[in-house]
N, C-alpha and C positions, 0 to 999 in steps of 0.2 A: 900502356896507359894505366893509369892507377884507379881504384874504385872510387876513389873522392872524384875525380875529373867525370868519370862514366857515368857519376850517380850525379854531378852537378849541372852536365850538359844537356839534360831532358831527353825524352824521348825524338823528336820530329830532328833533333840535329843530331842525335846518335845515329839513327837508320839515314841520313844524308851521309854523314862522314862514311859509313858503312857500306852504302850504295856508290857511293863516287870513289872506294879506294877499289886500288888495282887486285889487294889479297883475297884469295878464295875464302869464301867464307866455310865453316866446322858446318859438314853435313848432317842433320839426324840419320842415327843409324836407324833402321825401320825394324821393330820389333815384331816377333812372329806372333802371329795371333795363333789362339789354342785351339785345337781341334773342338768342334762342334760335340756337345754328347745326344745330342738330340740326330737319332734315326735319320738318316738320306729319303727324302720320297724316291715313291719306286719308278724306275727307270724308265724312260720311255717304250719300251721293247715290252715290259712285262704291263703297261697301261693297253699297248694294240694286243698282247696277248688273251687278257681280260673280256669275254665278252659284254659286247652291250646288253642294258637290261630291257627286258621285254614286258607285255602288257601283261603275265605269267607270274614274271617276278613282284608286278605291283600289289597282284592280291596276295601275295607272301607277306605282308608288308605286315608289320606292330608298329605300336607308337616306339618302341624300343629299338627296334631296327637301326641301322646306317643307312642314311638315302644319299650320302654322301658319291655313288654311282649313279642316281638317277639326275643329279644336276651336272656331273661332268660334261666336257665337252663333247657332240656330237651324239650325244641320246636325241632320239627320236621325240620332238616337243610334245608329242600328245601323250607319250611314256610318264615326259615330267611334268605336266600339267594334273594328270591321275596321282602320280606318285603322291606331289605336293596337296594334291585335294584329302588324299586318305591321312597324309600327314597332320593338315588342318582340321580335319573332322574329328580330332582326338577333343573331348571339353575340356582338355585345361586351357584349349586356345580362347574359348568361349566365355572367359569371367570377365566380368564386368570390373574395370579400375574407377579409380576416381578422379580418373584427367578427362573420360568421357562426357564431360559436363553439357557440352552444346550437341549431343546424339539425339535428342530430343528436338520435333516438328515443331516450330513455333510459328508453322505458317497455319496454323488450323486454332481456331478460336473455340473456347471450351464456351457451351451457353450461358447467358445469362440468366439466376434462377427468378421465382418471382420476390423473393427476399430481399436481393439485392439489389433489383428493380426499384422495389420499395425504398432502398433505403438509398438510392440516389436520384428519387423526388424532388426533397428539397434543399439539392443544388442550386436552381437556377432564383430562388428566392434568397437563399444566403448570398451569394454573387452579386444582388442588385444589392443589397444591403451594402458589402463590402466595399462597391464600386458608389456605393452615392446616388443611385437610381430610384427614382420614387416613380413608379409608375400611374401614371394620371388615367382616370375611366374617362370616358366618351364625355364626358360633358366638360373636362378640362378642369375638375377638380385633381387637387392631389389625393392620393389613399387616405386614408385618416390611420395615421401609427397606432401599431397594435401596442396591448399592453404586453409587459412581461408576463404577468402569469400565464398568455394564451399560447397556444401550442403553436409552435412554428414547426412542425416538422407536417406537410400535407399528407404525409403516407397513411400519418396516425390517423387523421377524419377519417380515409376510407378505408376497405377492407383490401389485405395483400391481394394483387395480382386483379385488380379492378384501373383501368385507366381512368389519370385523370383528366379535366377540362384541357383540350389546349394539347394533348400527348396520343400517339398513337396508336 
């Protein structure tokens, strides 16, 4: 068959015409892959020859050390629980990053000073303001509107950290 017919007939009816003829199809020869240069781990024989490490070997132990034997299989957990603590007890494990963002207690309320007590007074007169509320005294007058020049803020009359009329 010719490349114009191969290259004209698309793909899904070439692999049909290919899959329903009688002729063997051209094998891949399977090419040898290259030896490994990277070292064989060591054998099984020479892992049971190897003793396990003991509670001995843990205070041998530097941050520089291999612990590479104390996590293998079949140490004794209380060997690598030691191992791995004197491991962690090195402070480079100890620095503080900056993805630590939420390691800080937000369930604990810092106080409120008398400052800022003060200077959230008068809130609940700006609010009425804002909101349209003219508060009426006992007799069923309205307030009589302050002027501007006079001080709206209540904290200013009195002295910090004195309550006012009406506050706890």
């Amino acid at each position: 068959m010719s490349a114009d017919t191969m290259a004209g007939e698309g793909f899904l009816r070439r692999w049909a015409r290919l899959k329903s003829s009688p002729e063997p199809m051209e094998e891949a020869v399977p090419v040898a892959a290259p030896a490994p240069a990277v070292q064989a781990p060591p054998s099984r024989l020479q892992e049971q020859e190897r003793p396990l490490p003991t509670l001995a070997d843990v205070a041998r132990l530097t941050p520089e050390s291999d612990y590479s034997a104390f996590v293998a299989k079949g140490v004794d957990k209380a060997v690598q629980r030691m191992a791995l603590k004197k491991l962690f007890a090195d402070p480079n494990f100890a620095i503080m990053d900056g993805l630590d963002i939420y390691i800080s207690d937000y369930n604990k309320s810092a106080p409120l000073t008398d400052a800022m007590l003060a200077s959230l007074k008068h809130a609940p007169g700006v609010l009425s303001r804002l909101l349209g509320d003219e508060e009426e005294d006992k007799s069923g007058k309205a307030e009589a509107p302050r002027r501007t020049g006079d001080n709206d803020d209540p904290a200013a009359e009195s002295e910090p950290g004195t309550p006012l009329q009406g506050t706890p």
